[in-house]
Backbone as JSON Lines, residues from 0, in Angstrom:
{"i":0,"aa":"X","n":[5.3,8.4,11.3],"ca":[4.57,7.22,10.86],"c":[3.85,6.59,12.05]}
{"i":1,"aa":"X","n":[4.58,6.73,13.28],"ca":[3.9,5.76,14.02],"c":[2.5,6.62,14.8]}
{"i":2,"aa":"X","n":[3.08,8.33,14.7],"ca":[1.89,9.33,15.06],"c":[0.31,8.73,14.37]}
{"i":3,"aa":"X","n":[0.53,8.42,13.0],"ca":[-0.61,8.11,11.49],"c":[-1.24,6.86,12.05]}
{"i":4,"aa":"X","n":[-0.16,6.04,12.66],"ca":[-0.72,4.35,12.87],"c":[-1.96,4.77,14.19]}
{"i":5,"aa":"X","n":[-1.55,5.28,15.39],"ca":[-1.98,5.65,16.38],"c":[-3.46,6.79,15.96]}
{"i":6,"aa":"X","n":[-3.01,7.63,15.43],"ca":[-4.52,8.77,15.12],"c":[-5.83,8.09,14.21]}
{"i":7,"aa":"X","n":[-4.99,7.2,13.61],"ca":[-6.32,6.11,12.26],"c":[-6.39,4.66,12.52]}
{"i":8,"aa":"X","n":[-5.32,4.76,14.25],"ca":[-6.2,3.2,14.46],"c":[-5.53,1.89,13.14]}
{"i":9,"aa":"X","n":[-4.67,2.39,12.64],"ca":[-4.22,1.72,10.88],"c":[-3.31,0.02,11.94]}
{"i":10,"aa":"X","n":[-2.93,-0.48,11.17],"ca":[-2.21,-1.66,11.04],"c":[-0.54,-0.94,10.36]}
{"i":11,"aa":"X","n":[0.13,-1.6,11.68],"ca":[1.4,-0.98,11.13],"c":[2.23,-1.01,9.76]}
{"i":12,"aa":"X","n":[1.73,-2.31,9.63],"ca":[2.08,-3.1,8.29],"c":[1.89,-1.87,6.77]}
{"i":13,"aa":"X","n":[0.51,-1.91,7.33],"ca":[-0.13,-1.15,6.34],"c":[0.6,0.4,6.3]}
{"i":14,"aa":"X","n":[0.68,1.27,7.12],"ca":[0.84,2.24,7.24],"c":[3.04,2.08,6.62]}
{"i":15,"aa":"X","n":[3.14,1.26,7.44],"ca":[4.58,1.3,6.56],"c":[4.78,1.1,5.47]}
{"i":16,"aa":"X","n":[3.74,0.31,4.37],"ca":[3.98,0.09,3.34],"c":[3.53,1.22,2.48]}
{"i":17,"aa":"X","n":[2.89,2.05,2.59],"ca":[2.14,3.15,2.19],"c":[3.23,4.54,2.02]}
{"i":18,"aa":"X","n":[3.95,4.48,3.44],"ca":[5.21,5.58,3.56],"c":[6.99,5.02,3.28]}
{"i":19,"aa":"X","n":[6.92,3.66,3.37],"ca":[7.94,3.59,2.14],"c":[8.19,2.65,1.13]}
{"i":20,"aa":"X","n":[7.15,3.59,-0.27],"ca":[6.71,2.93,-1.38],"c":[7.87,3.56,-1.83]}
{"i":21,"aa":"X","n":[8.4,2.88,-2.95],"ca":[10.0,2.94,-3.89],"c":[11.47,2.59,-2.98]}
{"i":22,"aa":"X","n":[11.13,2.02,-1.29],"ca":[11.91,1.7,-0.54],"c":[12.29,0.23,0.08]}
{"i":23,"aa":"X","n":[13.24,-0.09,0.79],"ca":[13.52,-1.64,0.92],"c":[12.12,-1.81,1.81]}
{"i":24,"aa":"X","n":[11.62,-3.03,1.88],"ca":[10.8,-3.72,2.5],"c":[11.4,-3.93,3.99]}
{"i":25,"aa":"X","n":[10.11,-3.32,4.63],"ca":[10.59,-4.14,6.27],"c":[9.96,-4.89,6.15]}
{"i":26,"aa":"X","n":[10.55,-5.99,7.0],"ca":[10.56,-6.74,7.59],"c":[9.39,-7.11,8.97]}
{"i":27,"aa":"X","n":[8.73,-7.9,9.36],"ca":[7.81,-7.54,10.58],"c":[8.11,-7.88,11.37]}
{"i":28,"aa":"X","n":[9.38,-8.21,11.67],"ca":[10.01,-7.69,12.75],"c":[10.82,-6.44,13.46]}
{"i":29,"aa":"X","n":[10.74,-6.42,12.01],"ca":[11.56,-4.48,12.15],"c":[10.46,-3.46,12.86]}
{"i":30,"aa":"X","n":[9.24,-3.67,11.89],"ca":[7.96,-3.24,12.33],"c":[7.66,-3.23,14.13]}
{"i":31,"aa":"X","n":[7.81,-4.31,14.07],"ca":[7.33,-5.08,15.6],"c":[8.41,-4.21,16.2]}
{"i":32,"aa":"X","n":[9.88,-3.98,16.24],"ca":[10.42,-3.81,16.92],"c":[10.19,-1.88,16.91]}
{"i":33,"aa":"X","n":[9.7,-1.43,15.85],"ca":[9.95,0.03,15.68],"c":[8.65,0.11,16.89]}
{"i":34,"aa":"X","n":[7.39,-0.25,16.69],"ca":[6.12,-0.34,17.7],"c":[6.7,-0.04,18.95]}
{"i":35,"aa":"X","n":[7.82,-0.49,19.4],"ca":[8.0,-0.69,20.71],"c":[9.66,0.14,21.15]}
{"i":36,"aa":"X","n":[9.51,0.85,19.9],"ca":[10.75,2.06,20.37],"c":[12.26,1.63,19.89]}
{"i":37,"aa":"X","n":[12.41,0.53,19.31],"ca":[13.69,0.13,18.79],"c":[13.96,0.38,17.4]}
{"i":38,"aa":"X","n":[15.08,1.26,16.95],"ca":[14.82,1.59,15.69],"c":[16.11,0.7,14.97]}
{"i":39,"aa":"X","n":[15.75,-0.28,14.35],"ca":[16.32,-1.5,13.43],"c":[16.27,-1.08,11.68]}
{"i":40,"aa":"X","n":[15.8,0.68,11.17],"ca":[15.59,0.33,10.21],"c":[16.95,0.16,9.13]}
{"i":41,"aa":"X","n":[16.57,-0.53,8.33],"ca":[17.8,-0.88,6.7],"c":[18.3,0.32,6.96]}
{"i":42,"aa":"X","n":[19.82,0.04,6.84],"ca":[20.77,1.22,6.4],"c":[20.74,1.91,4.6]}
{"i":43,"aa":"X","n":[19.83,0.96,4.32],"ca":[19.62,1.56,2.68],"c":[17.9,2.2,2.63]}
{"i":44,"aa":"X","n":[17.13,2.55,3.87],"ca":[15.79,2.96,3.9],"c":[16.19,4.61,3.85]}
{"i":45,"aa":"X","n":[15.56,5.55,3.17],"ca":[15.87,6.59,3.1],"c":[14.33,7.35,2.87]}
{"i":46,"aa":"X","n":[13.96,7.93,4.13],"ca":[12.66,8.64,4.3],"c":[12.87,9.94,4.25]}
{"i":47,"aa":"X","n":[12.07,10.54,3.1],"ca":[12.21,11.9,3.04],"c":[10.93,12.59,2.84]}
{"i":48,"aa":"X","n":[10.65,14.03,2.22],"ca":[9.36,14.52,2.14],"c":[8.67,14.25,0.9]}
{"i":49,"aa":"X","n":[9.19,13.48,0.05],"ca":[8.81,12.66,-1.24],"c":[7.69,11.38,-0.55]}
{"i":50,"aa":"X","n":[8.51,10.39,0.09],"ca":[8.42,9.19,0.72],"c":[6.78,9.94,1.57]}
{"i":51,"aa":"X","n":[7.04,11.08,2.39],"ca":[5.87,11.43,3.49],"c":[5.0,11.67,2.8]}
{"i":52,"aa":"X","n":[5.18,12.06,1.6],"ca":[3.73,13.15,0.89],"c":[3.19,12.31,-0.28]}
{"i":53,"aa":"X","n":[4.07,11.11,-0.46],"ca":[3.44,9.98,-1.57],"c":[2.2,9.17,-0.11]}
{"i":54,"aa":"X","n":[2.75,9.19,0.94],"ca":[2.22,8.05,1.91],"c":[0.91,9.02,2.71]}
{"i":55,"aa":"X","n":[1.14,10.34,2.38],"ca":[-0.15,10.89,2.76],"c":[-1.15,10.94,1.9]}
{"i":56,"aa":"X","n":[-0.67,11.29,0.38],"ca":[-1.61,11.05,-0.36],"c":[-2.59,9.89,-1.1]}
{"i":57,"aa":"X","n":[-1.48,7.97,-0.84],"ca":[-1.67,7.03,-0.53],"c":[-3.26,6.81,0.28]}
{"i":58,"aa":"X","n":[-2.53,7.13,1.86],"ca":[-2.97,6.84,2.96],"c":[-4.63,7.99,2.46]}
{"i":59,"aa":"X","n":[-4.86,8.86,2.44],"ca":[-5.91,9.66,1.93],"c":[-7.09,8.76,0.77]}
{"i":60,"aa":"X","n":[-6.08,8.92,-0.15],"ca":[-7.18,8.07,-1.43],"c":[-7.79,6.58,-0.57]}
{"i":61,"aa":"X","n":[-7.19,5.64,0.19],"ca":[-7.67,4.76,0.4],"c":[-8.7,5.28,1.84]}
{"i":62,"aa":"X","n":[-8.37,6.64,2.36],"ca":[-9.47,6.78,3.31],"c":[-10.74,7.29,2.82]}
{"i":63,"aa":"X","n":[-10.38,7.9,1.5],"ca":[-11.89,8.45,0.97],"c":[-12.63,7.19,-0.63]}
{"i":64,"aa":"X","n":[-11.91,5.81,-0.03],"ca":[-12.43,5.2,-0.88],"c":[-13.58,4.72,-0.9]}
{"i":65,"aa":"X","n":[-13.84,3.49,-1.71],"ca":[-15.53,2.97,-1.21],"c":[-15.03,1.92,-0.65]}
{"i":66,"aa":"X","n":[-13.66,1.47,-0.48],"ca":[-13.5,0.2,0.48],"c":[-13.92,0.61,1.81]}
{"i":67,"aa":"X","n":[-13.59,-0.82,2.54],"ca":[-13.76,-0.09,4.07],"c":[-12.53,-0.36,4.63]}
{"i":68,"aa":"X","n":[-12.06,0.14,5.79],"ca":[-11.01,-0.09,6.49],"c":[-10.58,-1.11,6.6]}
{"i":69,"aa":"X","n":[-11.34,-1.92,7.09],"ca":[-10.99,-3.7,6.98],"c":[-10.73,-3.98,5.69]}
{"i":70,"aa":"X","n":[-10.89,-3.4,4.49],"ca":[-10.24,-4.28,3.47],"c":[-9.41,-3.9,2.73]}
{"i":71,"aa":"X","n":[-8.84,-2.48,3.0],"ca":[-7.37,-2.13,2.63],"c":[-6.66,-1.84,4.07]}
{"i":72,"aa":"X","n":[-7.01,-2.16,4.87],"ca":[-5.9,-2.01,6.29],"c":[-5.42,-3.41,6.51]}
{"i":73,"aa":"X","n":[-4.58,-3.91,5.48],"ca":[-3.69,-5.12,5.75],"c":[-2.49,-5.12,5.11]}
{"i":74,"aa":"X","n":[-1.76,-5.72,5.51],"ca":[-0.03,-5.75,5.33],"c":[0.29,-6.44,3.81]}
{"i":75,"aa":"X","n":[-0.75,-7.18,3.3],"ca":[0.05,-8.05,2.21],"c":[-0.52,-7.31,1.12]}
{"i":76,"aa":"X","n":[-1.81,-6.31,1.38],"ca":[-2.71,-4.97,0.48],"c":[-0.97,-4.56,0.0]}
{"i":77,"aa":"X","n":[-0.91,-3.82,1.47],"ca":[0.28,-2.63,0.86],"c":[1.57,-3.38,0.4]}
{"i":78,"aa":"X","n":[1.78,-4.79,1.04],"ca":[2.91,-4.91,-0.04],"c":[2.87,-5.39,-1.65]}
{"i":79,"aa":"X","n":[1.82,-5.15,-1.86],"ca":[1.47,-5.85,-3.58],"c":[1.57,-4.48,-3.94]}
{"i":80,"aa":"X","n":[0.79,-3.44,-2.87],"ca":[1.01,-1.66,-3.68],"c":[2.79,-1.38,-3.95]}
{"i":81,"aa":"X","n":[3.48,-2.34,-3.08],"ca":[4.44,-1.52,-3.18],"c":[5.54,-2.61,-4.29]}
{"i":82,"aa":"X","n":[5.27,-3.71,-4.42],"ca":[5.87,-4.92,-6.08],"c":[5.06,-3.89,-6.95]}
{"i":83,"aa":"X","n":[3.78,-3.57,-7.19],"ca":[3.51,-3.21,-8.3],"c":[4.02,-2.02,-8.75]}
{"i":84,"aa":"X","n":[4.03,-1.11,-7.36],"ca":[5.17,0.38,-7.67],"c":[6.59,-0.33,-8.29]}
{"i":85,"aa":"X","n":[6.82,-1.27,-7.68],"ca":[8.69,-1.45,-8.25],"c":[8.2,-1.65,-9.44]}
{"i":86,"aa":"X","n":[7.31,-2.81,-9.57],"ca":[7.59,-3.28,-10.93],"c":[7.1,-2.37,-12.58]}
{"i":87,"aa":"X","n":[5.85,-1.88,-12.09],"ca":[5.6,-0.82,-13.06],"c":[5.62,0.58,-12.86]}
{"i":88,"aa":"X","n":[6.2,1.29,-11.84],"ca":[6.76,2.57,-11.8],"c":[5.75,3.58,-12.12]}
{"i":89,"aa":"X","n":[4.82,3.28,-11.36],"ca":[3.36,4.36,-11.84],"c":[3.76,5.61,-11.14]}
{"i":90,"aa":"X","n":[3.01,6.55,-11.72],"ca":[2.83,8.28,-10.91],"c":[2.27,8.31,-9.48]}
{"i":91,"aa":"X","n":[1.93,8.89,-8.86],"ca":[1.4,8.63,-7.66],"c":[-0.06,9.54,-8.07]}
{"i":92,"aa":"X","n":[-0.43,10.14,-9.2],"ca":[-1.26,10.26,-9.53],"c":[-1.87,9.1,-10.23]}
{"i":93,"aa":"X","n":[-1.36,8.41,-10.31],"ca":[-2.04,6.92,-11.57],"c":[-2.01,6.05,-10.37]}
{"i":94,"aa":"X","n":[-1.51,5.87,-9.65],"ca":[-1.99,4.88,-7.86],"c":[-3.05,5.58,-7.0]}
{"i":95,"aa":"X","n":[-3.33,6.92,-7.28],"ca":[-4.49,7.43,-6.84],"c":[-5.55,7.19,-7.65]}
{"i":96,"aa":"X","n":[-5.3,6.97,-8.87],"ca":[-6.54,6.67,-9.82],"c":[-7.13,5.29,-9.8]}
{"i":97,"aa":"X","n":[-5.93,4.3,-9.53],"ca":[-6.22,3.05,-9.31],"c":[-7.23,2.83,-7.82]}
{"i":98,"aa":"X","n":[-6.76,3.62,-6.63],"ca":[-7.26,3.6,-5.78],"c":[-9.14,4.24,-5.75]}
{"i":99,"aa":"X","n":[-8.94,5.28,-6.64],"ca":[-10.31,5.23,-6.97],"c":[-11.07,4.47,-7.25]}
{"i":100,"aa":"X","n":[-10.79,3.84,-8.72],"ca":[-11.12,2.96,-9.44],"c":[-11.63,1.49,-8.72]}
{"i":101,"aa":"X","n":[-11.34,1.07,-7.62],"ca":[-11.71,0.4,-6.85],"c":[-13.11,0.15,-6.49]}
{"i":102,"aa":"X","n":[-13.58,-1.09,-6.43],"ca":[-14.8,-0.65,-5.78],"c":[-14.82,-1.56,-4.29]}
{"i":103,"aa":"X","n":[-15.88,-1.89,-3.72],"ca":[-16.05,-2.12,-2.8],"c":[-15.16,-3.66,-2.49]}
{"i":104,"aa":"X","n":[-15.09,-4.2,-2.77],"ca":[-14.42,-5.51,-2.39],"c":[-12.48,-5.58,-3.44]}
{"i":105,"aa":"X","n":[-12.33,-4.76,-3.6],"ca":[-10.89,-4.2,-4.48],"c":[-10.53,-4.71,-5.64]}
{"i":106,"aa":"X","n":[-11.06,-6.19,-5.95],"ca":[-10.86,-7.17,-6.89],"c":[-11.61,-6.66,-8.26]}
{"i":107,"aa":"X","n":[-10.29,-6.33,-9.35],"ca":[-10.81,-6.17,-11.16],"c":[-11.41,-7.26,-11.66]}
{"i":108,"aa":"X","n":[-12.43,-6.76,-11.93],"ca":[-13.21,-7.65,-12.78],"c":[-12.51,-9.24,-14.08]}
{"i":109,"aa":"X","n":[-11.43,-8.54,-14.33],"ca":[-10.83,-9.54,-15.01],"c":[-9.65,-10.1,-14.02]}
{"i":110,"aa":"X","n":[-9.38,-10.0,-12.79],"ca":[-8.74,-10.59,-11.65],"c":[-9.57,-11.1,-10.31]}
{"i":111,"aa":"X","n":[-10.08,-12.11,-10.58],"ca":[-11.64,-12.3,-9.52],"c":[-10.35,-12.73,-8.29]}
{"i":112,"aa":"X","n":[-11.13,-12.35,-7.2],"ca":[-10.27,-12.62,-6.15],"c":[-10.12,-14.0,-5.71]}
{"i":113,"aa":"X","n":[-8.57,-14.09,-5.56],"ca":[-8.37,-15.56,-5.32],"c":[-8.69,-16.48,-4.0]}
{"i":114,"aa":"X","n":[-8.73,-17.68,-3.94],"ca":[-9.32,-18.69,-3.02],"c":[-8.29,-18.79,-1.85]}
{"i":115,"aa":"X","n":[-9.29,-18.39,-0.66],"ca":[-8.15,-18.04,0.27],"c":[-7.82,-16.97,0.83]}
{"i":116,"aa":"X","n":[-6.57,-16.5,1.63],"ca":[-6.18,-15.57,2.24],"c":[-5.5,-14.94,0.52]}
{"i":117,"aa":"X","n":[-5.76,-13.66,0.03],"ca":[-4.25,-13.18,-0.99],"c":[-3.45,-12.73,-0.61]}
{"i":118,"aa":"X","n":[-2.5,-13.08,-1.1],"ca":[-1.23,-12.93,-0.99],"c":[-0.55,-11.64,-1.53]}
{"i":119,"aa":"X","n":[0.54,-11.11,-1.21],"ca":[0.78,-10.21,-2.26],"c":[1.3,-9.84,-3.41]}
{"i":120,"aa":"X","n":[1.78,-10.72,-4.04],"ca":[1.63,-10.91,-5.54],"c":[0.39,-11.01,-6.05]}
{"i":121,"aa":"X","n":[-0.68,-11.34,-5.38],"ca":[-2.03,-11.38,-6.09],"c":[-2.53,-9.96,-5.94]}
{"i":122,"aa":"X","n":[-2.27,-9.16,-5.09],"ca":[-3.0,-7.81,-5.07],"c":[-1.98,-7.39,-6.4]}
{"i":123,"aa":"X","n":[-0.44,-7.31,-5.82],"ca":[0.11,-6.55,-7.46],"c":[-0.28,-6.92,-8.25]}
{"i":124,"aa":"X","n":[-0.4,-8.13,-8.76],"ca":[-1.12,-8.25,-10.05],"c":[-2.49,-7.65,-10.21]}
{"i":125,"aa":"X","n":[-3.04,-7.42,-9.57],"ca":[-5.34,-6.72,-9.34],"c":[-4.36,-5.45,-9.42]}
{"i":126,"aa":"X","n":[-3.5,-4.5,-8.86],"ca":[-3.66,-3.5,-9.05],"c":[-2.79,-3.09,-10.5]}
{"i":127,"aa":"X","n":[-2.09,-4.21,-11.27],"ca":[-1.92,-4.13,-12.18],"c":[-2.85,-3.69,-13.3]}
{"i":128,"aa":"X","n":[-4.05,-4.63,-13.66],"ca":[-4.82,-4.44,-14.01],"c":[-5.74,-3.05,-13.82]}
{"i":129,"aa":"X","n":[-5.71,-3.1,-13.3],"ca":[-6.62,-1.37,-12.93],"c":[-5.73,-0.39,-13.48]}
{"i":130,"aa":"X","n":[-4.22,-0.41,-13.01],"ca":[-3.16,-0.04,-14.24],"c":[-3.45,0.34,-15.66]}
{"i":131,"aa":"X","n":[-4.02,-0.82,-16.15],"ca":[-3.81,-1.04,-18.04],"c":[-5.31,-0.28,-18.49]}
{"i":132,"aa":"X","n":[-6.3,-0.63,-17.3],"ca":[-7.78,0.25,-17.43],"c":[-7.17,1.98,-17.25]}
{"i":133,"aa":"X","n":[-6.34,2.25,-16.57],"ca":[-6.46,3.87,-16.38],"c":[-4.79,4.43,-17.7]}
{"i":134,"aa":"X","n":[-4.14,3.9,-18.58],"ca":[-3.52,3.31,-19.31],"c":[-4.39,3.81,-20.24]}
{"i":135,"aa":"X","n":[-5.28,2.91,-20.67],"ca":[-6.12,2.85,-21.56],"c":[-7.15,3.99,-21.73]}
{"i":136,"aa":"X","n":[-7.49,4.92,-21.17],"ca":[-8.09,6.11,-20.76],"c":[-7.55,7.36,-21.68]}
């Protein structure tokens, strides 16, 4: 993970939330501390070749998107990707579709982006929606 952060220039945040989607949440201090060689992670985090190959194929769809780097390379992006994985349990083919489905500024048309910094309950909910559009298909 930290090889991926370093070769794409990514935000650690980001890159951790991407490689462990269906896993406990770090913390950014855990983060902060892994950056710098201390390994603090949850005794209940369990990284395997499931976890690597959901976060490559993740990490991929959002590099060949029409966003730009700056607007899915942030920490509160990937943690709404990763409430909306808990909460609605999509395929990682149906989070690649969502990731398509995106257009340039990430915000569904029936979820206009909110006032302010968003948060990440506001992305899970936007990528909810894109959800019920590829659902509906």
């Amino acid at each position: 993970i930290e090889r991926i952060i370093g070769d794409y220039d990514l935000k650690p945040e980001f890159v951790y939330g991407l490689y462990t989607m269906g896993q406990p949440e770090l913390k950014a201090n855990v983060v902060k501390d892994l950056k710098v060689g201390i390994d603090r992670l949850p005794k209940n985090l369990r990284l395997s070749e499931d976890t690597q190959s959901m976060g490559d194929k993740l990490l991929q769809a959002f590099k060949a998107s029409k966003m730009s780097e700056k607007t899915f390379n942030n920490g509160r992006l990937a943690k709404g990707l990763k409430q909306f994985f808990k909460d609605k349990n999509p395929t990682i083919e149906q989070m690649v579709a969502i990731i398509e489905a995106m257009n340039k500024d990430v915000w569904h048309a029936n979820y206009p982006k909110p006032k302010g910094s968003p948060e990440a309950k506001n992305y899970a909910e936007n990528f909810a929606e894109y959800y019920e559009d590829i659902l509906s298909k």
